[in-house]
DRENZASE-326572 format. One record per residue (C-alpha): residue number from 0; residue in three letters; x, y, z negated. Coordinates in steps of 0.001 Angstrom, whole numbers. Layout:
N
   i  aa       x       y       z
 NUM ala       X       Y       Z
...
END
This chain:
451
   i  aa       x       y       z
   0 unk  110295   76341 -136106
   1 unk  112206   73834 -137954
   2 unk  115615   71813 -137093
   3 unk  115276   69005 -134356
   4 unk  116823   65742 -135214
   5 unk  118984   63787 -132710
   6 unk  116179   61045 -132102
   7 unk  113160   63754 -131674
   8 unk  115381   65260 -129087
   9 unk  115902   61838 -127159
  10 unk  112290   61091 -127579
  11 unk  111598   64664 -125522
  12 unk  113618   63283 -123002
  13 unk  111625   60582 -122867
  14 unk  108425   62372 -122353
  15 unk  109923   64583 -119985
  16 unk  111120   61839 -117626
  17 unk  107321   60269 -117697
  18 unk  105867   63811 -116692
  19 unk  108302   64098 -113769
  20 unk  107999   60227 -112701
  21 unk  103925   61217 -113569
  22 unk  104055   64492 -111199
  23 unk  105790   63144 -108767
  24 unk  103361   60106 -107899
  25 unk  100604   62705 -106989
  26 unk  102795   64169 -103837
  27 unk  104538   66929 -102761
  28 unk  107637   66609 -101865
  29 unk  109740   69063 -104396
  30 unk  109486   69255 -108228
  31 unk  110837   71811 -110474
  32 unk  111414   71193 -114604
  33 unk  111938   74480 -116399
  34 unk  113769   74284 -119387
  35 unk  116184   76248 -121034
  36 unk  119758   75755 -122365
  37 unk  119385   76376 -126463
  38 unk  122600   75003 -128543
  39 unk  121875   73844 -132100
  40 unk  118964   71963 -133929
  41 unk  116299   74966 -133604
  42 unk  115136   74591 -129923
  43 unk  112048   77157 -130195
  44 unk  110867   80333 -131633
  45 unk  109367   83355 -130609
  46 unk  112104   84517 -129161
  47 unk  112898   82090 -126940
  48 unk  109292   81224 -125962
  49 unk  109764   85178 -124939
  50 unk  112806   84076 -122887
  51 unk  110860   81001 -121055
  52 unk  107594   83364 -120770
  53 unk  110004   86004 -118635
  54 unk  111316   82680 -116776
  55 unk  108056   81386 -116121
  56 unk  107115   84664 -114517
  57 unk  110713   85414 -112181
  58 unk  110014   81389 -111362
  59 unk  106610   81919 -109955
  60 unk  107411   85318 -108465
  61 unk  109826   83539 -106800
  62 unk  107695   80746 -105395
  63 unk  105342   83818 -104270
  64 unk  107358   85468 -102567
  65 unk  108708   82434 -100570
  66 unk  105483   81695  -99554
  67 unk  105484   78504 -101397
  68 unk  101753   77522 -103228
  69 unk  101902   75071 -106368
  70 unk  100136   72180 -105769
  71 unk  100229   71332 -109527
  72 unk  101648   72808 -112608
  73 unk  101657   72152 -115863
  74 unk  103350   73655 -119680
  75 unk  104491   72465 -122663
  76 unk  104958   74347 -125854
  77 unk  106737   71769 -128444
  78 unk  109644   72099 -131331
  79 unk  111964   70431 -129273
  80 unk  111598   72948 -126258
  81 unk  109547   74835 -123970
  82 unk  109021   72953 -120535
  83 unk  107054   73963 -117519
  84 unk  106342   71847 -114212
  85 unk  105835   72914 -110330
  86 unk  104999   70515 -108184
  87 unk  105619   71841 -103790
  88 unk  105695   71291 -100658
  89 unk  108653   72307  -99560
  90 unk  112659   71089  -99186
  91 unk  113707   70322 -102185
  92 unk  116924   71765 -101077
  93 unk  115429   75379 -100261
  94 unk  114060   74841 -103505
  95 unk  117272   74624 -105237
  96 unk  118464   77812 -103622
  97 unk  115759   79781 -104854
  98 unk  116109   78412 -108023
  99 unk  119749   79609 -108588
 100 unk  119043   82578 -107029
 101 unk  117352   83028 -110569
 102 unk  119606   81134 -112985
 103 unk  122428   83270 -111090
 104 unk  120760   86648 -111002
 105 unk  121125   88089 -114584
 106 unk  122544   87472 -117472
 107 unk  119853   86079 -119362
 108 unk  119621   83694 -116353
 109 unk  122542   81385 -117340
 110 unk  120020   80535 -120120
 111 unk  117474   78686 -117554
 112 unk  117497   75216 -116162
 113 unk  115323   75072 -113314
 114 unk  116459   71269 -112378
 115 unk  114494   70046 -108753
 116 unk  113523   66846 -108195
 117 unk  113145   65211 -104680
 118 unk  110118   62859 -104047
 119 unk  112407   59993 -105111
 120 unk  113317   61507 -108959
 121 unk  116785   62453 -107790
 122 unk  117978   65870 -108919
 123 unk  119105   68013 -106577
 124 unk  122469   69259 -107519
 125 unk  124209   72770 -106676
 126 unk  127495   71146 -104714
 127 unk  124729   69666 -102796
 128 unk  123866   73469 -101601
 129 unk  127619   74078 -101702
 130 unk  127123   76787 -104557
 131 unk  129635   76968 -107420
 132 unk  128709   75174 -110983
 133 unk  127239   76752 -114059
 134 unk  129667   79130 -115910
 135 unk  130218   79125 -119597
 136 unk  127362   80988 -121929
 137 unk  130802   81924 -124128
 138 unk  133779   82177 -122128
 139 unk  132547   82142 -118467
 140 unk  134557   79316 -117777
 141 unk  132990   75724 -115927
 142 unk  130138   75232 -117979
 143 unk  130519   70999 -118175
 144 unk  133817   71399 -119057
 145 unk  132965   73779 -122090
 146 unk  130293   71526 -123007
 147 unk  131818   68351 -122559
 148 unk  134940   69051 -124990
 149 unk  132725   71104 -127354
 150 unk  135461   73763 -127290
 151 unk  132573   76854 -128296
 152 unk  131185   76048 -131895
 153 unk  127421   75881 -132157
 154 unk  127588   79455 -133987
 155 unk  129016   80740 -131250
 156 unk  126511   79730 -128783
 157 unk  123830   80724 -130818
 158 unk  124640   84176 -131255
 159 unk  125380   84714 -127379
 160 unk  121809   83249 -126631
 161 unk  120281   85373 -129411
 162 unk  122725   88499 -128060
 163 unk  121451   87698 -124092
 164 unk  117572   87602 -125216
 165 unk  117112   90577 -127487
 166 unk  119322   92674 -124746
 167 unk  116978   91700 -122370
 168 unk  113701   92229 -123997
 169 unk  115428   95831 -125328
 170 unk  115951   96982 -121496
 171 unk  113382   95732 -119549
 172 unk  110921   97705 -120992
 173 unk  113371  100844 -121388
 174 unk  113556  100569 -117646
 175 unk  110064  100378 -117181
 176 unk  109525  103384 -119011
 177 unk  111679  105217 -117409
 178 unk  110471  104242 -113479
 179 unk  107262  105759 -114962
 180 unk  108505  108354 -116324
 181 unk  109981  110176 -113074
 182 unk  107095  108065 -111080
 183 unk  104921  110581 -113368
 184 unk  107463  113679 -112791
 185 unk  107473  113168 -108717
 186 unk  102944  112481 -108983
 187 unk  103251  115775 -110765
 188 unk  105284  117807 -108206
 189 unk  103407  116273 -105386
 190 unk   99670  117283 -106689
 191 unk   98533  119787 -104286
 192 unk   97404  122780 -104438
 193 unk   98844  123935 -107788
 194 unk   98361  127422 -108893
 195 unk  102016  128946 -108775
 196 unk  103599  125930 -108620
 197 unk  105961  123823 -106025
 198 unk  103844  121718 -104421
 199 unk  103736  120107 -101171
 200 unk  102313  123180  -99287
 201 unk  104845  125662 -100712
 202 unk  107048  126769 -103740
 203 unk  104539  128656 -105403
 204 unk  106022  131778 -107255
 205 unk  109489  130102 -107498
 206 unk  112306  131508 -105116
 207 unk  114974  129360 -106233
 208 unk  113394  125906 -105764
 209 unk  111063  123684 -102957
 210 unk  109825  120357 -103269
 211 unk  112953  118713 -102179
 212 unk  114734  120558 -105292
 213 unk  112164  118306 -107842
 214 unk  113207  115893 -105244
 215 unk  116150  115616 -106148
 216 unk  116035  116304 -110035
 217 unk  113666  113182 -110867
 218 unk  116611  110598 -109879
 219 unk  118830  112110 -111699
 220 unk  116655  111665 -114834
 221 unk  115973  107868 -114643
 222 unk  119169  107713 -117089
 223 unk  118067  109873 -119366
 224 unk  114214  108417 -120005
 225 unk  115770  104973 -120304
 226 unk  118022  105938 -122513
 227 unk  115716  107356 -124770
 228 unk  113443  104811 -124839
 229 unk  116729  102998 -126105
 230 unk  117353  105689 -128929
 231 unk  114154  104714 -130202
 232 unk  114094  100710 -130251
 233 unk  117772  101452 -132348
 234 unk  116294  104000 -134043
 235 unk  112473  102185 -135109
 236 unk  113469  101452 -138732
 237 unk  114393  104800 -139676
 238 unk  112490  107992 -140191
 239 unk  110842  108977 -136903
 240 unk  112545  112351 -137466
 241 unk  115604  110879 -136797
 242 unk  114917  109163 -133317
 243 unk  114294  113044 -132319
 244 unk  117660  114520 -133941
 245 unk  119473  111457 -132274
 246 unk  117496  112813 -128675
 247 unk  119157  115624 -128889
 248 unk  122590  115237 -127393
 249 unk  121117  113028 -124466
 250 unk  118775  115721 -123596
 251 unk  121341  118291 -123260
 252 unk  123359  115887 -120724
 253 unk  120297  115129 -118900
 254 unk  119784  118688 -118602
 255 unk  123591  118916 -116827
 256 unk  122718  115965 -114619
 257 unk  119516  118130 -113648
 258 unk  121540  121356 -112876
 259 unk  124153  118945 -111112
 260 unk  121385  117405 -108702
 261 unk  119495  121057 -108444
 262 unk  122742  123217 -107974
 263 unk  121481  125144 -110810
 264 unk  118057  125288 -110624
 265 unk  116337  124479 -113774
 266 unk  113577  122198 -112579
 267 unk  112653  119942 -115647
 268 unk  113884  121798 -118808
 269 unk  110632  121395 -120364
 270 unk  109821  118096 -119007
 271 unk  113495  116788 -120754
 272 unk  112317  117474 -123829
 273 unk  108392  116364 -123913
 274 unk  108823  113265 -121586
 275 unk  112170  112369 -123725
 276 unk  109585  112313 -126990
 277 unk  107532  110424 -125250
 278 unk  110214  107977 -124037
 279 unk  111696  108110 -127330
 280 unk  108112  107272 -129484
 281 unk  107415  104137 -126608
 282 unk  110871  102827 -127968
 283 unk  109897  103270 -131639
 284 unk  106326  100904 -131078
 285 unk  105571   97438 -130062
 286 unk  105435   96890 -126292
 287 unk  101634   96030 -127004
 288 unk  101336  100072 -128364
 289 unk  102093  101101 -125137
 290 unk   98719  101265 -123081
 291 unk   97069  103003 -126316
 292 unk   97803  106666 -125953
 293 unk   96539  107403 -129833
 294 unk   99165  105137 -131292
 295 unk  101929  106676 -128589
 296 unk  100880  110518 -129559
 297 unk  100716  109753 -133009
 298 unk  104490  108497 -133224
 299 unk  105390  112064 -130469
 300 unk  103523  113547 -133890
 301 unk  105633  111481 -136350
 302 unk  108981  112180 -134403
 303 unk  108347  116065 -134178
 304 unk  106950  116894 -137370
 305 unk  107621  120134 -138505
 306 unk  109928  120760 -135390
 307 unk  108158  124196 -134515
 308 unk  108771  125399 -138501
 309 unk  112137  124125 -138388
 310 unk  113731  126057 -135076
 311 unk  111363  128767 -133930
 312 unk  112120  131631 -137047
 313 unk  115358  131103 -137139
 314 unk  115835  131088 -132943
 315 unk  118219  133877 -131526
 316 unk  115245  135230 -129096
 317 unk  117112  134105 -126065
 318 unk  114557  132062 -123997
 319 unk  111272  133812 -123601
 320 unk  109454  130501 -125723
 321 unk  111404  131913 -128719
 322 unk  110607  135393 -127930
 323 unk  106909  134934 -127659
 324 unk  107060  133347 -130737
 325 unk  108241  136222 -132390
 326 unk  105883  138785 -130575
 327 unk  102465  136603 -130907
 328 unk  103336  133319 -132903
 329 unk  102983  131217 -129954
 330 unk  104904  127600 -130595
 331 unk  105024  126584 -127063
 332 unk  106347  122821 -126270
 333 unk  107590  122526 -129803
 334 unk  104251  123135 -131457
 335 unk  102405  120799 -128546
 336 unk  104944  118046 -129712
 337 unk  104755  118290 -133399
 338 unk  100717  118252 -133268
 339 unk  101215  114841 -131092
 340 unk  100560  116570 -127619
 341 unk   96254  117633 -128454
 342 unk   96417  119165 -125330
 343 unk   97060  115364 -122754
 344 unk   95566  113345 -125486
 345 unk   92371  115587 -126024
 346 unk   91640  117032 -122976
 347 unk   94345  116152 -120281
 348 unk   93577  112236 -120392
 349 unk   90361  112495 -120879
 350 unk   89509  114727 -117690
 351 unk   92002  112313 -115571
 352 unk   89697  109120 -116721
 353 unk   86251  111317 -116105
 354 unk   87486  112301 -112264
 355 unk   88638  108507 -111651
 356 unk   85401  107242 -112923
 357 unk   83170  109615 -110473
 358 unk   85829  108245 -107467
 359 unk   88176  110746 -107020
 360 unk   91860  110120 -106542
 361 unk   94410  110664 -108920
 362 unk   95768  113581 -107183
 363 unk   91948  114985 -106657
 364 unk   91681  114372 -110428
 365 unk   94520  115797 -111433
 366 unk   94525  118943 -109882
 367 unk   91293  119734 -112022
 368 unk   93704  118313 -115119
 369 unk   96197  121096 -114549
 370 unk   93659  123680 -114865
 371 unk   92285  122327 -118000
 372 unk   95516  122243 -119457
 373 unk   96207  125739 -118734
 374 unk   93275  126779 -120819
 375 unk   94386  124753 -124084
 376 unk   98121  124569 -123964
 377 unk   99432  128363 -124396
 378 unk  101241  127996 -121872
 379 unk  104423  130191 -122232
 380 unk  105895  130575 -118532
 381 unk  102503  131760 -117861
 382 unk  102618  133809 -120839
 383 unk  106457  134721 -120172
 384 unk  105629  135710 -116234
 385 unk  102349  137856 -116720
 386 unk  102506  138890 -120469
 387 unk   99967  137775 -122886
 388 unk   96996  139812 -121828
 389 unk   97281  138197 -118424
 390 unk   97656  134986 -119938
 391 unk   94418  135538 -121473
 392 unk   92850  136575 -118689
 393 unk   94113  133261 -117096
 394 unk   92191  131670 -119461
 395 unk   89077  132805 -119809
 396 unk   89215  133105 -115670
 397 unk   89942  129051 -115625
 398 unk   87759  128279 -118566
 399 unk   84638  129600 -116801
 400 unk   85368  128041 -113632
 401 unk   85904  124387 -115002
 402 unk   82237  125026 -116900
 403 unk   80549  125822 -113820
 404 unk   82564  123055 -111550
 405 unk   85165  120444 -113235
 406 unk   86392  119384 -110546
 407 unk   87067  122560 -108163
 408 unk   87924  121644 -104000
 409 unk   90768  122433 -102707
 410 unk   89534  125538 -100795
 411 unk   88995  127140 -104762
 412 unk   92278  125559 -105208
 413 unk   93622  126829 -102152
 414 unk   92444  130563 -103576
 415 unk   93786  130436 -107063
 416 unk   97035  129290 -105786
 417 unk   97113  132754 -103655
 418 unk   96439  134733 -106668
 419 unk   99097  133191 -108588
 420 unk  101764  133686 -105887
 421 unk  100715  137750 -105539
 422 unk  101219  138040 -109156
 423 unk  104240  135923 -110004
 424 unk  102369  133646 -112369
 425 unk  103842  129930 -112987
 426 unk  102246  127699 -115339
 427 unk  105122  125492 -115439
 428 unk  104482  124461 -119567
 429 unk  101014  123000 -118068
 430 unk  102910  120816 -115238
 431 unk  104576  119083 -117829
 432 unk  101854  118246 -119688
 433 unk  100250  116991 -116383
 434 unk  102762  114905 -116086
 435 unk  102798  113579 -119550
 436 unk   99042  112846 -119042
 437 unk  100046  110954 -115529
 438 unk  102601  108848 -117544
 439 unk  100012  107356 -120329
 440 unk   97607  107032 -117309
 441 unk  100474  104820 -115990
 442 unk  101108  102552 -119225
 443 unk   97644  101939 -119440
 444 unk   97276  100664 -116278
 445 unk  100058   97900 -116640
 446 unk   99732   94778 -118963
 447 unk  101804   93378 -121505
 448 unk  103940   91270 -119123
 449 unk  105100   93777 -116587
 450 unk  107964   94142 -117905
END
């Protein structure tokens, strides 16, 4: 977008002041002009018509949930500024309110100017409500004041409004991720029955932990996802390699914020590390990338390359991953991650999408999906708990089940879980890939703007 001269910007005044006059000669009895406060000669780009999308949306969210319909409204993409129109029914003065409720309610907020006309074209005005004036983009001081005696340079202004955007459009969808994330980690725990594994019928062949244990692990974690998701928008112009080496250190305090909430109890080792790829590879790609789980498993692939070569030989031998690996080359998590996750993107995600499609639930579908996984995901606590040969046996056992019925019932459910308790088994490596394959469920089942 090029510069705006003086006179284009008082001939968009103009224009404005004939839709509102316009508007208001059809009814209603409250009208609001969105605009937004941009210093300098550029008044649009795609940044800001970002900013006065995400306005739109809070605006009419807003409306919604006051119960208010829109008679009329109407939108207005131009150089000089983005404008949008509501024309209510409803006190202009209740209006207002709900209206600063937005400008007021987060920082990229003090960038809106959601003006509200009564019937006669009078603006209401915020000492009307009794509410405080406008604070200072720059210094947080009376906003008029600022502006009147030009005290903040043009540069200055610019930078905060370009500072206030890109924040925002960094951590919105970091904090989505990351509600879906543990929204995928608590679907996960909850799916019952799950051979040898907490669930909301018992604790499977775990001693140390219950439901209310994963309970309280998944809060703790919101942090963590986020901030991966983070490490990877900072991180999208460098090697993918390195958003994983920089995941590192935040993994190993979300692991102490897990054994803080547990009192201990390990509950999400595995899931730190595979959801925290995943969080980290959503960072690296456009918000569109998100509901297409070949683009989002091909950047886990990207970010994890060569992981398994890397740290397995040279491991100690002191977890009973690296110990397998020694005894029966076995990669684990590390060689799921580095080959982009084949197991939720080949046969996890797949099964979820057949069971919704012949109307089962997600949790009806996704008990099938853990057994499935099991068979294609070497999974090492299995492996660790029973020993290879059993793990085997696991497999072949599961294998010929899901060919004769893909979707077991619970009361075959109900069985295997049995067995599984009696002989200590826990195919905890296979929960978190049921969970991973919950979480691209998730992100393809929002759209670009829920954010």
């Amino acid at each position: 977008m090029g510069e705006i001269t003086l006179t284009e910007m008082l001939e968009a005044r103009e224009r404005r002041a004939r839709r509102q006059q316009a508007l208001l000669r059809e009814g209603g009895s409250a009208l609001i002009c969105f605009t937004m406060n941009i210093a300098g000669p550029v008044k649009n780009s795609e940044l800001i018509r970002q900013g006065f999308r995400y306005g739109q949306r809070l605006l009419e969210e807003q409306l919604e949930d006051a119960g208010l319909p829109v008679l009329r409204s109407e939108v207005y993409w131009e150089d000089t500024g983005n404008e949008a129109f509501y024309l209510l029914e409803a006190a202009p003065e209740a209006v207002k309110g709900l209206m600063v409720e937005i400008e007021d309610g987060s920082p990229v907020g003090r960038l809106f100017d959601m003006d509200v006309l009564a019937p006669t074209g009078e603006k209401v005005d915020r000492s009307a409500l009794g509410l405080p004036e406008r604070r200072c983009l720059v210094c947080g001081g009376p906003a008029k004041a600022c502006a009147s005696r030009r005290v903040h340079p043009v540069e200055a202004l610019q930078a905060k409004t370009r500072a206030l955007l890109e924040g925002t459009f960094r951590q919105l969808p970091a904090e989505l991720a990351a509600q879906l994330a543990c929204r995928s980690l608590l679907y996960e725990v909850c799916t019952t029955p799950k051979p040898g594994l907490v669930d909301l019928e018992n604790s499977g062949s775990h001693l140390d932990m219950d439901i209310f244990t994963f309970m309280a692990s998944v809060p703790a974690l919101e942090f963590y996802f986020k901030q991966c998701v983070e490490i990877g928008q900072e991180t999208a112009d460098l090697p993918p390699t390195e958003t994983l080496r920089r995941l590192r250190w935040p993994g190993k305090r979300a692991e102490r914020a897990m054994k803080r909430a547990t009192g201990g109890v390990n509950t999400h080792k595995g899931a730190i590390f595979s959801m925290g790829i995943l969080c980290g590879a959503l960072g690296r790609l456009p918000r569109a990338a998100w509901g297409t789980p070949a683009a989002v498993l091909a950047m886990c692939r990207e970010m994890a390359a060569g992981i398994a070569e890397r740290e397995l030989p040279a491991a100690a031998g002191r977890t009973a991953g690296e110990r397998l690996y020694r005894q029966y080359g076995i990669t684990g998590a590390r060689g799921q991650a580095e080959a982009g996750f084949p197991a939720v993107g080949e046969v996890g995600l797949p099964m979820l999408r057949a069971g919704l499609a012949q109307g089962l639930s997600l949790h009806e579908a996704g008990r099938a999906v853990l057994l499935a996984l099991i068979t294609v995901s070497n999974d090492t606590n299995l492996a660790a708990r029973g020993g290879r040969a059993v793990q085997l046996e696991v497999v072949e056992q599961l294998s010929a089940l899901l060919r004769e019925t893909p979707f077991p019932d619970r009361a075959v459910l109900t069985a295997l879980d049995r067995s599984f308790i009696q002989a200590g088994l826990s195919p905890g490596g296979s929960a978190d890939l049921l969970a991973l394959t919950y979480f691209l469920h998730f992100l393809g089942e929002i759209g670009d703007n829920d954010q």
